[in-house]
C-alpha positions, 0 to 999 in steps of 0.5 A: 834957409828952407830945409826939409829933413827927416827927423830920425837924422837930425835926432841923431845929430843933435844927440852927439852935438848938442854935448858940448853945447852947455850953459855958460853966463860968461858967453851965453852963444856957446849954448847954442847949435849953429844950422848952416846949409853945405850942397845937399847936407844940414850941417850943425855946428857946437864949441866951447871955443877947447872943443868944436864937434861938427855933423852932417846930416843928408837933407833937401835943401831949398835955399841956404842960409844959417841960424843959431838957434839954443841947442839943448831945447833944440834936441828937446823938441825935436825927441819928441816929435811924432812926425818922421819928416820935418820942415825948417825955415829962417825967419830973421832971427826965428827959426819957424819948425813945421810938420804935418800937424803943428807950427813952431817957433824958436827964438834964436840968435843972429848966426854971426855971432856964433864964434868962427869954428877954426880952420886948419891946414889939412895935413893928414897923418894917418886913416884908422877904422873907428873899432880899432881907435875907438878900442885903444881910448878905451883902454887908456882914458881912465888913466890920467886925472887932471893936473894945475901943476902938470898939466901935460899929464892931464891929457892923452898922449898920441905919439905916430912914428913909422908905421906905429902909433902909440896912445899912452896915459899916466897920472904919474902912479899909474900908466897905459901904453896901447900900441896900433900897428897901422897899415903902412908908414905915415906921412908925417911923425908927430905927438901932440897931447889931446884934453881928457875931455875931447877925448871923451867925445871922440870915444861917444862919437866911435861908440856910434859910428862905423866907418874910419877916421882920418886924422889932421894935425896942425901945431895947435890943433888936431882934427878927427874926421869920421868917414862914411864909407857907403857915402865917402863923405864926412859924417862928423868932425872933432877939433880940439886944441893941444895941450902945451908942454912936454910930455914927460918920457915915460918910456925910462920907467917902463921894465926891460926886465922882471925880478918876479914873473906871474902868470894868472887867470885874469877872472881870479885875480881880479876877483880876489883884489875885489874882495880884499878890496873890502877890507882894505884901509883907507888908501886901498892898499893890498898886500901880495905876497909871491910863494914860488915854492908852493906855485901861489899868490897870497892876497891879504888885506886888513882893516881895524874896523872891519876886519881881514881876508886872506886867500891863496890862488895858484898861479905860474911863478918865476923868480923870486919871491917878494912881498909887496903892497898895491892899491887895489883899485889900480891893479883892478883897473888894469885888469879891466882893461886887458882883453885876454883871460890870462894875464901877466903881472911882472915885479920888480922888487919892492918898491919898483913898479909892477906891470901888468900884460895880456898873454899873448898880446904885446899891444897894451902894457899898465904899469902901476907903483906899489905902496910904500908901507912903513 
């Protein structure tokens, strides 16, 4: 191998890769970057045999060959180099690292015993800008928590019919549904579930791109493709493998119907569950109590240590009054993630579950069951 980059490009392929490239003393190999030559691009590899992230970067190529050298270090070294253009070369197992002023060598592995990044059949689903998906993980991901007993709810569930796709989270209290109209119907129906962590990944891989991603799916596996459309070539890749099992069918525990309707300035709201977050118990319960008559919401909470808080915002009301208890946290995150400055929040009785919508936008449902108390 013998390459000439620019350093500000390598910088940044690293940073995304290098993510996944932790320690592992059971196999040390993951720790590392593979550097390979394709056409006119460096193209650098990291696994964790779950998740495998792949990046291109636009190089001067004067032979091929490929190194696996250890990928942190690599990123390391290279922040802190001053000069912009950078020379690198294979040297057996060594990669030698060259710029105007100063000679490097590091010490790395043979590239053959960097595990095979798999390859799937490429069966494209669907094309979808970056904004847009990007949008939609980040209203969902904070949903599920990890699960040795169910871990089918562990993961995000991606569901593509006609011309939708629905990205949904649950944690078996709470859940999110973000709904992404797509231009034009699919070529093919799926849903799979995709691990939190891979996730994750995608979502700080889309916080820093433009472009679109183009999505392929196999029965095991999925692929996220960022596109770059000044280039029309591949900037980064994502496969991940699918977590097994059923997902369970979330759709029967969404309400057709409501018993009691609020609508509130969102701001407010969440403010006041803040503040009688403070005073809240050990399992962070809040009661709400709806005053049809009187147009408001009472917000009280109380706590033997610290004291109570009760406070009274106006709202819009239908139906009937109810009493009830949410943990606080919950309906705050809700909120969070809903993008309009006033917001719905239907309830269905005591111990039915309550949900949370943005005016004016049927896209996101969050759906939270209330506290029983005794």
């Amino acid at each position: 191998m013998k390459i000439e980059i620019l350093k500000d490009n390598l910088k940044r392929g690293l940073e995304i890769v290098e993510k996944i490239a932790k320690k592992n003393l059971t196999l040390p190999v993951l720790s590392n970057v593979l550097l390979s030559c394709e056409g006119n691009f460096l193209r650098l590899d990291t696994t964790n045999l779950e998740t495998s992230i792949s990046w291109w970067v636009l190089a001067k190529i004067e032979e091929g060959g490929k190194i696996a050298i250890p990928a942190a270090f690599f990123s390391s070294l290279i922040n802190l180099l001053k000069e912009e253009r950078i020379y690198l070369r294979s040297q057996g197992k060594n990669l030698i690292l060259e710029t105007k002023n100063q000679t490097t060598q590091i010490q790395g592995i043979d590239p053959e015993e960097f595990p095979i990044i798999p390859k799937i059949e490429k069966e494209e689903i669907v094309r979808i800008s970056n904004q847009k998906l990007l949008e939609a993980l980040g209203q969902i991901i904070e949903i599920p928590s990890i699960s040795q007993i169910r871990p089918e709810i562990s993961g995000i569930y991606f569901s593509f019919k006609k011309d939708l796709l629905k990205i949904v989270g649950t944690d078996s209290f709470r859940l999110a549904e973000k709904t992404i109209g797509l231009k034009g119907k699919i070529k093919k129906e799926v849903s799979f579930i995709l691990p939190q962590d891979a996730v994750r990944e995608l979502i700080n891989i889309l916080s820093r791109e433009e472009g679109y991603v183009v999505i392929y799916f196999s029965p095991n596996q999925i692929l996220f493709e960022n596109i770059k459309e000044e280039t029309s070539h591949t900037q980064v890749q994502i496969l991940s493998r699918l977590i097994e099992g059923e997902y369970p069918k979330y759709q029967e525990i969404i309400p057709k119907k409501y018993k009691t309707q609020i609508i509130s300035k969102k701001d407010d709201l969440q403010n006041q569950l803040k503040q009688a977050g403070l005073f809240s118990g050990k399992i962070s319960e809040v009661k709400l109590a709806v005053q049809p008559e009187d147009n408001r919401l009472k917000i009280y909470s109380e706590s033997p240590e610290i004291g109570k808080n009760e406070a009274y915002l106006p709202v819009k009301i239908k139906g009937e009054a109810i009493e009830i208890s949410f943990n606080y946290k919950f309906l705050i995150l809700g909120l969070q993630n809903i993008r309009s400055s006033e917001v719905i929040f239907e309830l269905n009785g005591e111990e039915g579950p309550g949900v949370l919508k943005p005016v004016g936008d049927e896209s996101y449902i969050y759906i939270s069951m209330p506290i029983k108390l005794s």
